[in-house]
N, C-alpha and C positions, 0 to 999 in steps of 0.2 A: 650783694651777691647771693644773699638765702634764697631768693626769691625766683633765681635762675634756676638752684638748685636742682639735679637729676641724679639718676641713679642705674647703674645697667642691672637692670632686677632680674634675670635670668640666672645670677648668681642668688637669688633666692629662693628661687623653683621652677619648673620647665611650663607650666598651666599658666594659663593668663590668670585666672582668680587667686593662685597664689603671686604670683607678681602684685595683684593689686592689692592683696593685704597685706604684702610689704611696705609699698609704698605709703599706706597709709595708714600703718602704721609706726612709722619715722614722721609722719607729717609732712610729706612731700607733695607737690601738685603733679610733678612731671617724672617722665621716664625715660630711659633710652632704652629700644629696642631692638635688641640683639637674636634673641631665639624665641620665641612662646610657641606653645602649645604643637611641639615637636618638628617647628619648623624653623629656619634660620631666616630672618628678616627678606632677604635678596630671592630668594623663593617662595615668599609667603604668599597661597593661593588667593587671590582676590577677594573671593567670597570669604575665606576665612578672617581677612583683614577688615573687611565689612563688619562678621560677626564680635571679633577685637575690638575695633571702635565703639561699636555699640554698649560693649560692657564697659569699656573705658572712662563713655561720657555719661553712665550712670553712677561710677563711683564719680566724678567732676576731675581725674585724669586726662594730660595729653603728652604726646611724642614729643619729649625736646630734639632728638636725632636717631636716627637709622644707624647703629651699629653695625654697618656690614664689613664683610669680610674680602671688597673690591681692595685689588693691589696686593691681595698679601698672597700670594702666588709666583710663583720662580717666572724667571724670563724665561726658560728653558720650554714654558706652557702656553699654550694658544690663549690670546689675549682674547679671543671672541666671548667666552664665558662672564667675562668680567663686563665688557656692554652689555652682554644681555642683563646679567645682575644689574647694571645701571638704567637701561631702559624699564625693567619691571618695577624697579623704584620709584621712577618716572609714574608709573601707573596706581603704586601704593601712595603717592603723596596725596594726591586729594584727599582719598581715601579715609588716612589716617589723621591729616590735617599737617604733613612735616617736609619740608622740604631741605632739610641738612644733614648731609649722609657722611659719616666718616669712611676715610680709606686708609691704604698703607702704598706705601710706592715701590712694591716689588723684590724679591730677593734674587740672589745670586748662585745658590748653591747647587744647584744642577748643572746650571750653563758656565759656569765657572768663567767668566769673561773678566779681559782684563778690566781693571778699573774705569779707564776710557770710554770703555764699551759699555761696562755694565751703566754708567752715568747717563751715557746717550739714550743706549734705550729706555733706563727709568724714566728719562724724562719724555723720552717719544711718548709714552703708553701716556705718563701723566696729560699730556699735551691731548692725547685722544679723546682722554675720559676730560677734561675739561670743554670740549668743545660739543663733545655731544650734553654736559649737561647743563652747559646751557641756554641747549636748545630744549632740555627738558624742567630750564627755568628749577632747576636742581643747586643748592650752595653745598663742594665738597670742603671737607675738613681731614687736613694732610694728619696722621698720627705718629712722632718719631716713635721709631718701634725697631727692637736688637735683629739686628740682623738682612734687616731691609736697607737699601739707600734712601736714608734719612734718619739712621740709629743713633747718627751723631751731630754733633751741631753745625758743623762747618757744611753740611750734607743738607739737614733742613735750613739752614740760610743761602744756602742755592734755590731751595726749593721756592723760598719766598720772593727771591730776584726773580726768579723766571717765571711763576704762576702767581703769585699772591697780586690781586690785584684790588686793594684797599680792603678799609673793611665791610664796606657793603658785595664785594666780589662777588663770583665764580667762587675761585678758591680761597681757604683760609688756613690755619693753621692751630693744632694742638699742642699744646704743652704739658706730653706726661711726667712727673715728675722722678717715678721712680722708672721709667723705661731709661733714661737718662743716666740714671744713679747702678742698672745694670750693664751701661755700655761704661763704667769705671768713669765717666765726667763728672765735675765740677758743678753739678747743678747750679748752683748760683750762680758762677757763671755763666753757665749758658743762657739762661733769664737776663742778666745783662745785655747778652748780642741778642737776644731774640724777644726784647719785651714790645718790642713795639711794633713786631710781627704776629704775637701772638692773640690767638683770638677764640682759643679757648683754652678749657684747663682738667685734663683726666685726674682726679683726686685718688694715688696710687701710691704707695711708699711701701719700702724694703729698707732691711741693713743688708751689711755683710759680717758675718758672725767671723771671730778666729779664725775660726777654721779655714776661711773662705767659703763656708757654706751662703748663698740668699736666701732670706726669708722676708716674707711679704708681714707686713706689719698694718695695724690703721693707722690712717693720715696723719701725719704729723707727728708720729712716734717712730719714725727711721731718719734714714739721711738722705732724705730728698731736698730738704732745706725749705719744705714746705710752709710753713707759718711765715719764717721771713719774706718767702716770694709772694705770699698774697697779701703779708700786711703792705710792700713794697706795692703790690698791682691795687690797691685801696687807696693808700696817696694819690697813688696817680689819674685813680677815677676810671679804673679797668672796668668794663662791664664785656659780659658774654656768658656763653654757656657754660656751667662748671658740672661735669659727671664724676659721682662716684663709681670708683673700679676696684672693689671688696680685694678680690683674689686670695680672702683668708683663710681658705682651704681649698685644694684642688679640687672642686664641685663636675659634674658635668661641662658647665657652661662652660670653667677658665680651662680645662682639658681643651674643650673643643679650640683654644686657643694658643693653643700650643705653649701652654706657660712655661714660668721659668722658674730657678730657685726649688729649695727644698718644704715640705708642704711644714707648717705651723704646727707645731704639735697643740698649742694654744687650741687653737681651732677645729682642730683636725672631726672630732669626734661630736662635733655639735649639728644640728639641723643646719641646713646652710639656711634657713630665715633668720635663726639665731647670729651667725657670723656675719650674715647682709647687716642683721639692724647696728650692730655694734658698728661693724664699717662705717653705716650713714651717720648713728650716732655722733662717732667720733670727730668725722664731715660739718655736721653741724657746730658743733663746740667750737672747733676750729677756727668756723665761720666767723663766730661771736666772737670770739677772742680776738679777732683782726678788726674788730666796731664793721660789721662786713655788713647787718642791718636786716631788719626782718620785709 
């Protein structure tokens, strides 16, 4: 699994050259790009993506996924924004060398639609954004994510009847562990009904304090049930993309993501390269500890 290894380095710093002296210094090859250099992936100017790459393949960097922001948008909002984001991606992969873009499949909170309805449409849109990419020879990766239909499991095991379509597909499937662990599920469980859909894995973890406060914690020190599920996905000879998702301090980047939970005082006051590396750190250790293999 190291060897898949990525990381959304955006929570390291907003510049491409600080993203890449993050990365390497965690000893990473790859990365997931979500914002550089004051632009968010899904808009990133062409040219600018040229000059990216170019520094990219001098450090010996590459894109494992396109962290975009398609799907996480209310029904309530004109779906067209979200093609275009996926057609200009279309345009970035060459580019960048990446052809597997994360989404979200839509919330509710505007349109306030009955269940029914909200299901139907999430998965009309889903249904769009799969057909056009792949005509743009694009592989999406669904993210269960609070708040969206697909927060919870019975929601993302629809999602895998009706679009997953193996693992070489169109679409595929993420497994975040702590997004899970904030919709109050049984992580482990839901690993059980969804291991054999799952086809990648956001390395994310939180508790829930007393209080009922969330706080975001590194991998494998909350209750995401994270070490059991990848020593479990090692038995059975899982391979795919595996990202690191810091969120050890509310940085720029995890703002721009509408995060959750109350921010780390652990964290709070450190350089976010400093809380990135701990995160990947932590990512790594994890790995080895599961014999996950370099």
């Amino acid at each position: 699994m190291l060897e898949h290894l990525s990381a959304l380095s955006d929570e390291a710093g907003d510049s491409c050259q600080e993203q890449i002296r993050a990365i390497e210094r965690v000893g990473l090859k790859f990365l997931d790009l979500r914002a550089m250099d004051g632009f968010n992936v899904s808009v990133l100017p062409e040219e600018r993506a040229r000059r990216i790459r170019s520094q990219l393949d001098v450090a010996g960097l590459q894109v494992a996924m396109f962290g975009s922001p398609i799907g996480k948008i209310d029904l309530a909002d004109d779906m067209q924004g979200d093609l275009d984001k996926l057609r200009h991606l279309g345009k970035l992969a060459d580019i960048l060398g990446c052809r597997r873009v994360r989404i979200f499949s839509y919330y509710n909170r505007k349109a306030k639609l009955p269940q029914k309805e909200f299901r139907r449409q999430a998965l009309d849109r889903l249904g769009q954004l799969k057909q056009l990419a792949a005509k743009l020879r694009l592989t999406l990766y669904i993210e269960n994510e609070m708040g969206i239909f697909g927060e919870k499991c019975g929601e993302m095991e629809l999602l895998a009847r009706t679009f997953r379509d193996g693992a070489d597909g169109v679409v595929r499937l993420i497994f975040d562990f702590d997004n899970y662990n904030v919709a109050r599920e049984n992580v482990w469980e839901n690993w059980l009904k969804l291991r054999e859909v799952t086809d990648a894995f956001h390395l994310k973890d939180s508790v829930w304090a007393d209080d009922q406060t969330l706080y975001h914690v590194p991998v494998g020190q909350g209750q995401g049930a994270v070490k059991k599920i990848l020593a479990d996905a090692v038995r059975r000879g899982w391979t795919g993309p595996l990202t690191v998702e810091p969120h050890l301090q509310h940085s720029a980047a995890v703002l721009a993501t509408g995060t959750s939970g109350a921010a780390n005082a652990t964290y709070a006051k450190m350089p976010t390269a400093e809380s990135f590396h701990i995160a990947c750190q932590a990512a790594r250790e994890l790995l080895q500890s599961v014999d996950a293999g370099q």
